[in-house]
C-alpha positions in Angstrom: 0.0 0.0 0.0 2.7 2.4 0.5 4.5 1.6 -2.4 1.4 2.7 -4.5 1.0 5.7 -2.9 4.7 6.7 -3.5 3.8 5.7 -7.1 0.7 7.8 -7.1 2.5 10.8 -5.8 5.5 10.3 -8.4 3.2 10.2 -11.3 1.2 13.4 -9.8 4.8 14.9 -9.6 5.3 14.0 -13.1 2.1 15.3 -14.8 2.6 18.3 -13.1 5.9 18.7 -14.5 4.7 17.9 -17.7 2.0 20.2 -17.4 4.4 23.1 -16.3 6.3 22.6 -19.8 3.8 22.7 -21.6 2.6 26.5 -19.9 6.6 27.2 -20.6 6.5 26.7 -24.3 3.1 28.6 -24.6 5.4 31.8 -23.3 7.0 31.4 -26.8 4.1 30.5 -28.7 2.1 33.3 -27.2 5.2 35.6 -28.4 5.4 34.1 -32.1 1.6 34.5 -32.5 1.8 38.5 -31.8 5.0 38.5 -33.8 4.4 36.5 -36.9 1.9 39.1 -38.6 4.2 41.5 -38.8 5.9 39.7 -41.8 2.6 39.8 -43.3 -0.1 42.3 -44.5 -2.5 43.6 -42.2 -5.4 41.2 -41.5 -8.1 43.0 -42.2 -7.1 44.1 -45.6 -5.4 40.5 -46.5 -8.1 38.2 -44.8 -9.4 36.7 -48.5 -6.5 37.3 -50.3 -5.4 34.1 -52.0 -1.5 35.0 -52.0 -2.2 33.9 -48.0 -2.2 30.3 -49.2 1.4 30.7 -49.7 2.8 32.9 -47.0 5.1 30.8 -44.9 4.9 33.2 -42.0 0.7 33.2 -42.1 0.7 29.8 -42.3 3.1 29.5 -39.4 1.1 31.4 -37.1 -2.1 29.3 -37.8 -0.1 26.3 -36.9 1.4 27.5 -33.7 -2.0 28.7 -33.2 -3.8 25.5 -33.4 -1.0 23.7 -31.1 -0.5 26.7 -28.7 -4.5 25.6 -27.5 -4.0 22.4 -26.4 -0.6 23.2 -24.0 -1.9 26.4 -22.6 -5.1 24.0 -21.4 -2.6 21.6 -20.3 -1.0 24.6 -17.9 -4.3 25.9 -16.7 -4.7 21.7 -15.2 -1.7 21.9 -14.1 -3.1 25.3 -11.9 -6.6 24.0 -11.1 -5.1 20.0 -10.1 -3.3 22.0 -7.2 -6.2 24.3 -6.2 -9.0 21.6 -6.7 -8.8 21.3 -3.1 -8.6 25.0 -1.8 -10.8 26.4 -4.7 -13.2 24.0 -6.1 -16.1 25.9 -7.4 -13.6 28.8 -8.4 -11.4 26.8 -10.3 -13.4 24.4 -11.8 -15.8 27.5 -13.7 -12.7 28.5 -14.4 -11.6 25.6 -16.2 -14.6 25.4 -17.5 -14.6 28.9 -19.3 -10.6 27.8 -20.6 -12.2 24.3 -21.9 -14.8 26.9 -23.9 -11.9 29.0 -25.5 -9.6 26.4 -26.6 -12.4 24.5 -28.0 -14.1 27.7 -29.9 -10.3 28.7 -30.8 -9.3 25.0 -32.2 -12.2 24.9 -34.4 -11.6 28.0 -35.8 -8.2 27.8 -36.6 -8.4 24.3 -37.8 -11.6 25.7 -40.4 -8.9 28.7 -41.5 -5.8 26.1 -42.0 -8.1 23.5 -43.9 -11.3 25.1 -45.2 -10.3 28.7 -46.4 -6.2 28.3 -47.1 -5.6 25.0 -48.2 -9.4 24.4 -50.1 -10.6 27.7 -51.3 -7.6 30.0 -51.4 -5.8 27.0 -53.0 -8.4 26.8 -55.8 -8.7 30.5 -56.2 -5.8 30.8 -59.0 -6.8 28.1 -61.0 -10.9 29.2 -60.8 -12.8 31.3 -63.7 -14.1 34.8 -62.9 -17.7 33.2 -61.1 -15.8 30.3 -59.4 -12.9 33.0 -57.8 -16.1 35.5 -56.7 -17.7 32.5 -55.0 -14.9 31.3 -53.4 -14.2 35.2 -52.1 -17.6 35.2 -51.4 -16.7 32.2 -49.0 -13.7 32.9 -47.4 -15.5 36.6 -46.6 -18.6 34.4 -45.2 -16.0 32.5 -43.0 -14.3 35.4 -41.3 -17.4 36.9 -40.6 -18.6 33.5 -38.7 -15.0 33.7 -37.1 -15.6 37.1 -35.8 -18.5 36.4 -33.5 -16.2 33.2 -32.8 -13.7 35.4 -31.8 -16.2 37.0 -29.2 -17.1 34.1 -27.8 -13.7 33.0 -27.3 -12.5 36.5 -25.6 -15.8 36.6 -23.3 -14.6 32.7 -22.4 -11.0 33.8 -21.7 -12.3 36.8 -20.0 -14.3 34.2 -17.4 -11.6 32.0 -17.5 -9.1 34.8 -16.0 -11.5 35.9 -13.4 -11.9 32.7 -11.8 -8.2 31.8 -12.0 -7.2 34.9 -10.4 -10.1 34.8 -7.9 -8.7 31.4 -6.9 -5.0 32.3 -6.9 -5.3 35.4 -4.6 -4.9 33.9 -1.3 -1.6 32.0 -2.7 1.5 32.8 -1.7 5.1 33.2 -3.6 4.3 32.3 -7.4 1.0 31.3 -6.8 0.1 35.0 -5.6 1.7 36.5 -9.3 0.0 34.5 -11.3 -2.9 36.2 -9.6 -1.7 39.7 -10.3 -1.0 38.4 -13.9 -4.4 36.9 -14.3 -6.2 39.8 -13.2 -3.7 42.2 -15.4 -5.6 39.5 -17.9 -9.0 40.8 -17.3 -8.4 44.8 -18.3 -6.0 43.3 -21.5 -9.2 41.2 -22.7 -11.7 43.8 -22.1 -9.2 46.2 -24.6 -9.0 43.8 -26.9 -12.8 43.8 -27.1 -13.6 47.3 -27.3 -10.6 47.5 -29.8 -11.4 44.6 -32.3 -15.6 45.1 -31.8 -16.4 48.4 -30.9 -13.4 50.5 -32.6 -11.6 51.9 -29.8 -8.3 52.7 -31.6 -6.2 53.3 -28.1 -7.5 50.4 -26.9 -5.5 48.1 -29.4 -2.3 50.5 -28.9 -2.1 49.7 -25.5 -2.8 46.2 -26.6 -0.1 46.2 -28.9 2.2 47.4 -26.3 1.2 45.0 -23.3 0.3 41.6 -24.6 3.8 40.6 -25.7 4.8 41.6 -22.7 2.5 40.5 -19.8 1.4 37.3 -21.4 4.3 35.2 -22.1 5.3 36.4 -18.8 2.3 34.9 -16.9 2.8 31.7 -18.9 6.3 31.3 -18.1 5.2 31.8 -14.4 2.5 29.3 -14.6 5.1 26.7 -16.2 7.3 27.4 -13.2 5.1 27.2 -10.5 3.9 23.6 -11.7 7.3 22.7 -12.1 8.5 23.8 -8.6 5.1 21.8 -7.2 
């Protein structure tokens, strides 16, 4: 009996570690998706262009995009498996609100890799005049489903924050930044909101300026913390 429960521990030890690495390399793919666009046109004047299909740096953000999901969910575990005694309720609506995002997020991104770049942008230069206005016509239709997509996924994230950092403020060391970051989350979210659906032009400057900052950051924290567990 105590041997299992040595064995239990080690493999909680070990998911957690796993977990922790997988937060750490979401600090870099959190940086690579805010820097990849700018080796590419300006989204909203380039989202149905069909030179896209080609663009090695677009279709490298999509990519880390779509993988960047599934690790970042892997960290926020990581956080609620420690605090699933502490904080129950907190952490497990907050998980729940994460578990929203990443899904809304993955099925996007996955419809923008294999739906609009490598179906209908692919066909676009071999297409007649109707067949490329159709397939514009598409692509257009798509990113305007994506955009209340996009809501959804920032009100989730937004939900998702709150909770965590409800449920981390009573930590201490590393536990209690992640709080601060996680709340730092909630204003960031909200200008990302009034910048993207309601626009706020200074609201995506200070955007701009904090996000590549303050979010690889938190990650990296995260990753730590679950490591040092």
């Amino acid at each position: 009996m105590h041997r299992r429960s040595i064995e239990l521990v080690h493999d909680e030890r070990l998911v957690m570690q796993l977990c922790g690495i997988a937060a750490m390399v979401t600090a870099l793919t959190t940086f690579l998706l805010w820097l990849l666009p700018k080796f590419y046109p300006a989204f909203e004047q380039y989202a149905t262009a069909p030179e896209l299909h080609d663009n090695i740096f677009y279709i490298s953000r999509q990519w880390v995009n779509l993988f960047h999901i599934p690790l970042a969910i892997a960290g926020y575990f990581g956080l609620a498996y420690t605090l699933r005694e502490r904080e129950p309720a907190k952490v497990c609506l907050g998980m729940l609100w994460f578990l929203i995002w990443g899904i809304v997020e993955m099925m996007g991104v996955s419809g923008i890799i294999f739906a609009v770049n490598r179906n209908w942008r692919a066909k676009f230069q071999r297409a007649d005049t109707i067949g490329k206005e159709m397939l514009q016509s598409s692509i257009s239709e798509y990113f305007a489903i994506w955009d209340g997509m996009f809501f959804v996924l920032l009100i989730s994230f937004l939900l998702g924050t709150t909770f965590f950092g409800w449920a981390t403020w009573k930590g201490n060391g590393l536990e209690r930044w992640l709080s601060y970051f996680f709340w730092m989350a909630v204003p960031l979210t909200l200008l990302i909101i009034f910048s993207r659906y309601f626009g706020i032009n200074w609201a995506g400057g200070i955007v701009g300026i904090i996000y590549p900052i303050l979010q690889p950051i938190s990650r990296f924290v995260l990753g730590l913390h679950l490591i040092k567990r």
